[in-house]
N, C-alpha and C positions, 0 to 999 in steps of 0.2 A: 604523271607519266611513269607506265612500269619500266624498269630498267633492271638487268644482271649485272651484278659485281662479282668476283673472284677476289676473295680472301685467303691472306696468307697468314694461319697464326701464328705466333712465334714457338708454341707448344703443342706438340701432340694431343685432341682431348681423346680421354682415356675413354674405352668403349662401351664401359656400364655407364656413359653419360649422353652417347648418342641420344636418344629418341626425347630426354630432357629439355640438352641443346637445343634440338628440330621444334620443340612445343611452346618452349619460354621465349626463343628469338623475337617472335614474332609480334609480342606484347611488348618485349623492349623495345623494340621500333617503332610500336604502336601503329601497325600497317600488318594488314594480311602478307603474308609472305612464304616463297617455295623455297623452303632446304635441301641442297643437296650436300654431300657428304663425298667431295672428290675423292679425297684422300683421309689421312688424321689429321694433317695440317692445313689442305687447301677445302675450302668452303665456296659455294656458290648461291650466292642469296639474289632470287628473284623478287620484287620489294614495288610498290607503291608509296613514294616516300619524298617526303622534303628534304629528308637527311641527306647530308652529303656521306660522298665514298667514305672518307676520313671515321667519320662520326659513327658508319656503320661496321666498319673496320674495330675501330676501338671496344666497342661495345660487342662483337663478336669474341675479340681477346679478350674481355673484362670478366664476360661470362662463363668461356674455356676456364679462364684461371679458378674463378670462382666453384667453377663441380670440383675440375681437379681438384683443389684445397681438401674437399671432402670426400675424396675415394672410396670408398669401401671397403673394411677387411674380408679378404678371401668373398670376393661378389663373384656372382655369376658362377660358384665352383661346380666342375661336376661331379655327381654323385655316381651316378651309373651310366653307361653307354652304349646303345647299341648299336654297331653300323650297319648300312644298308648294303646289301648283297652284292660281291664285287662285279656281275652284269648288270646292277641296276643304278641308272641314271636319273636323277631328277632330274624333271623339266616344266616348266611353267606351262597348265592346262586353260591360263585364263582366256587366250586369247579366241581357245576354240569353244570352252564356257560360252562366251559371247557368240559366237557363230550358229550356235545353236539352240542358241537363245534358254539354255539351259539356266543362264544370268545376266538379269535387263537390269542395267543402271535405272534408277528412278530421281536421281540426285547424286551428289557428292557421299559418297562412302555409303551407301544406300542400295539394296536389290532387291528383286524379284527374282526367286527359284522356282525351276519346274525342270522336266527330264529326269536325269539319273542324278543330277546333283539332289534334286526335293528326294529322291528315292533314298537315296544314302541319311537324308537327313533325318526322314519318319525310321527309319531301322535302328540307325547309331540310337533314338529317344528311346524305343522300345526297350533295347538293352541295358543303357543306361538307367532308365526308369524303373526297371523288374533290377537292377542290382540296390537302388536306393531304397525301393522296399523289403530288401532282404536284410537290409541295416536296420527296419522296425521304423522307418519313415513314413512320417503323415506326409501324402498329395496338397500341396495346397495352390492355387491360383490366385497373382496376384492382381493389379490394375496397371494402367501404363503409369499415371502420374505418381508423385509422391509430394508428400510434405514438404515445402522449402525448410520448414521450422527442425523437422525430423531428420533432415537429413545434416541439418548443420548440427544437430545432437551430434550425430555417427562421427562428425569429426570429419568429416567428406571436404567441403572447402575450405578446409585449413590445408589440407595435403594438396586435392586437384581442382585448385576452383577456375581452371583454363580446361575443363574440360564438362563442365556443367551446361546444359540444355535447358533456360526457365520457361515454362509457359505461361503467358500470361491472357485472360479476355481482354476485347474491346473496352474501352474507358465507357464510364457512364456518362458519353458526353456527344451531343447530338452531331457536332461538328467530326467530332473520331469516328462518327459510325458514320456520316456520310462519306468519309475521306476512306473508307474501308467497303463500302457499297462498291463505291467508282473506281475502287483500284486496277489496275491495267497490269500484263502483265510482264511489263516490263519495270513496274513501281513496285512490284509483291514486297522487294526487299527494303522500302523506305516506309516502313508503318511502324518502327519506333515509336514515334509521338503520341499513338492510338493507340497504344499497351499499357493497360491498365496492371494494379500490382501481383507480382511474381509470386504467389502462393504456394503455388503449384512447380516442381521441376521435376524432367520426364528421367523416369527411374536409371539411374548409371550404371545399378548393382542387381541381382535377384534376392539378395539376403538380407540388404536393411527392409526391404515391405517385412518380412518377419520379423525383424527386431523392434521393427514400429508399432504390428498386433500383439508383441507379446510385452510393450513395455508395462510398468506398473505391474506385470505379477511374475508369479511362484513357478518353476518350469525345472522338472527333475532332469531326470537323463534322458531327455527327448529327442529325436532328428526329424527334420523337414524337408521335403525336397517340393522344386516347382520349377516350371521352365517358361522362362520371359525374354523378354525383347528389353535390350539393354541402349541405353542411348548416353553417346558421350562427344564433345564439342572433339574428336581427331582434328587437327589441325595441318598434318603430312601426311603422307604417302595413301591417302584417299579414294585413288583411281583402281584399285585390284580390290580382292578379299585379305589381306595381308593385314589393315587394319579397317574398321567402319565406322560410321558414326553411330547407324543401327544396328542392334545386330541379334542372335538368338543363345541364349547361354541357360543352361541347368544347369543349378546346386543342389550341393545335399549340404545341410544346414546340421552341425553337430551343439549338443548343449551336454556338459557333465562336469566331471574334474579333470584335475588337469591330464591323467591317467590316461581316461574314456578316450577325451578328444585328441589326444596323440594316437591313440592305438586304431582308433580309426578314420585319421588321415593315412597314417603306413596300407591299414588296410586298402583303402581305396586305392593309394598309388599303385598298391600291387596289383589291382584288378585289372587299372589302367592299362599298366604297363605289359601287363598279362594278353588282353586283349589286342595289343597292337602285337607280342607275341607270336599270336598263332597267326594275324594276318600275315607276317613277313615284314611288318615295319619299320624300319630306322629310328633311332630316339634317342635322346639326353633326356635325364632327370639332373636337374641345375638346383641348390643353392640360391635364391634371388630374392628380390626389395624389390616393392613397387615402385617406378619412373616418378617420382614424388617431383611438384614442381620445383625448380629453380633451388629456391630459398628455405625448401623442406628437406633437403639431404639427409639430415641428422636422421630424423625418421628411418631413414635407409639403413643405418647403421644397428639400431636397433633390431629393425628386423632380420639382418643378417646374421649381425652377431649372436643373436638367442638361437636359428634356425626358425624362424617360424612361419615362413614359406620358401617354399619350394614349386619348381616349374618343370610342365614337361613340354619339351621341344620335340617338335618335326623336322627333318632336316627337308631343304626343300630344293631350289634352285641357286644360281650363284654363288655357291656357297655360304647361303644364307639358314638360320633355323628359324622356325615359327614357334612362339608360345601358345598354345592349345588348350592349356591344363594347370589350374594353382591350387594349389594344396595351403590353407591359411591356418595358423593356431593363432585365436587373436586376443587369447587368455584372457584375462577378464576385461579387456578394453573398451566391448561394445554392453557385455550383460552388464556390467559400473552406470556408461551414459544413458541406459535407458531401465536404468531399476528392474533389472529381471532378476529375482533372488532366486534361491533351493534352499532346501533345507539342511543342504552338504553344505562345511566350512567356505569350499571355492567352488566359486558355479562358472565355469569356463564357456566356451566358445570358440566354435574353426567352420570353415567352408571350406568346401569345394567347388570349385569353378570348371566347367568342362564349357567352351567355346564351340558352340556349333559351326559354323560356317568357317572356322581356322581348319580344325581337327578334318573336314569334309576335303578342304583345299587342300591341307596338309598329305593327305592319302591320296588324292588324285596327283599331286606332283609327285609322288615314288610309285602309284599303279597306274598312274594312266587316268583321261576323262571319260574314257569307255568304259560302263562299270563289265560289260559285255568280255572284255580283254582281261579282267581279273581273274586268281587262279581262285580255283574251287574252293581251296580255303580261307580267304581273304571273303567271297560271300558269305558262306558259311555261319562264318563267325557274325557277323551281322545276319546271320537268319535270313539270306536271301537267296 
């Protein structure tokens, strides 16, 4: 039986832990379950669960104390700021998205675009795409799946294995295949027992497929750019474009010393943030570490500490900001697990992540869901 509890922690959790909290609880409990975030101290866990209140109380405090414990120096800092124009109000476009069928749920964290939302999407690519070949970037196209074996190189579920999608075929087994013939669909979700093994998991990232073709060799000062459909287990706030489980994301894939790939992540920030410029947009450039699960914190601190991503926010509605855009130096971490040498002492590594369907949502909450109401220069700059 689903039930709501309202929890009281005894300690503030601190707010680079948010979205952590929201994604670990739920394996604690070992029950699907809705997070909300009353307050810093009041918590509201919507739960399918044998556990009593008590039990989930506790375990709610156990895991506040536990991120606490590992803070972050100077997380989340910002770097640069732009505010949005003092007549201009964000407001959440999603609901008339939906009315207009501009954005059809197809499942949990999942859509289908068409109208001025698909318009926005093919323009921002174009752009995006003529700037990553001006960096001297090879096009490449990847596949949906990836290697399970590959990706557990990348070091991927060791940080987020709560957010991993395996796919797997039907068992070589006459009984699985007939129990998957007759499925109904109200059983789609009890085929378990008829999944055969997970070779296969549907890609998280657009920049391990590269680091997968280029492992085993020799890679000067190269970059790569490609634009894929990213898939990751979200576990909250599922219902809007705020977070998805599908979703459409370009990188530009940088390879050199450690030089190179500094000079051009700065570079790209600047374009970025140039480009939201001449539209009139509102923005943070942040300082940030990935939402590493739970028991990965430390990880966080590394990446803070050295600077070696960075985030650009939309400010959007509620006073809330959206992540759109990471800027990654991942020094030699990924060219080490997958033998990618040069013939330079240190052969580095950084991406760029630019988030389609955030960036898309992120501009329609400061201009509007009419791309029609936008001013001249906000198309423009998208070539539209």
């Amino acid at each position: 039986m689903t039930q709501t509890y309202t929890i009281q922690l005894k300690s503030p959790i601190h707010k680079q832990h948010e979205r952590t909290f929201k994604d670990s609880l739920p394996y604690i409990l070992g029950s699907k379950a809705t997070v909300t975030l009353e307050s810093s101290q009041i918590i509201s866990v919507r739960v399918n669960t044998q556990l009593s209140e008590s039990a989930i109380t506790a375990a709610c405090i156990e895991l506040v104390d536990s991120l606490n414990s590992q803070t972050r120096i100077s997380a989340d800092l910002i770097l640069r700021e732009k505010t949005m124009a003092p007549n201009q109000v964000a407001c959440d476009p999603f609901d008339d998205l939906r009315k207009t069928r501009q954005v059809v749920p197809t499942g949990s964290g999942q859509f289908v675009y068409s109208g001025d939302f698909l318009i926005l999407f093919e323009a921002l690519d174009v752009v995006l795409k003529e700037f990553c070949l001006t960096k001297g970037a090879q096009p490449q196209l990847y596949p949906t799946l990836m290697k399970t074996s590959d990706l557990a190189i990348s070091g991927y579920f060791s940080s987020f294995p709560h957010n991993a999608i395996f796919a797997g075929p039907c068992k070589f087994d006459y009984d699985a295949l007939k129990r998957v013939a007759e499925i109904t669909p109200e059983e789609s979700s009890q085929l378990a027992t008829c999944v055969d093994s997970t070779e296969y998991t549907l890609a998280p990232t657009v920049c391990y497929h590269c680091f997968s073709a280029l492992s085993g060799t020799k890679v000067e000062s190269e970059n790569f750019t490609a634009l894929n459909k990213c898939h990751r287990n979200e576990v909250s706030e599922v219902n809007s474009l705020e977070r998805l489980k599908t979703y459409w994301m370009r990188e530009l894939i940088l390879f050199g010393s450690d030089t190179k790939v500094q000079a051009q992540l700065s570079d790209t920030l600047e374009f970025t943030t140039e480009l939201f410029d001449r539209m009139g947009i509102g923005y943070q450039v942040c300082r940030a570490s990935d939402p590493f699960f739970a028991d990965y914190t430390n990880k966080g601190v590394y990446q803070n500490f050295l600077n070696l991503k960075q985030e650009l926010l939309l400010p959007i509605f509620d006073n809330k900001s959206l992540a759109v855009a990471s800027f990654n130096n991942h020094q030699g971490s990924l060219t080490n697990k997958f033998g990618i040498s040069s013939n330079a002492s240190v052969n580095y590594s950084g991406c760029i992540g630019w988030g389609y369907e955030r960036i898309i949502y992120g501009l329609m909450c400061q201009l509007g869901s009419n791309l029609a109401d936008w001013s001249k220069q906000a198309r423009q700059t998208l070539q539209l």
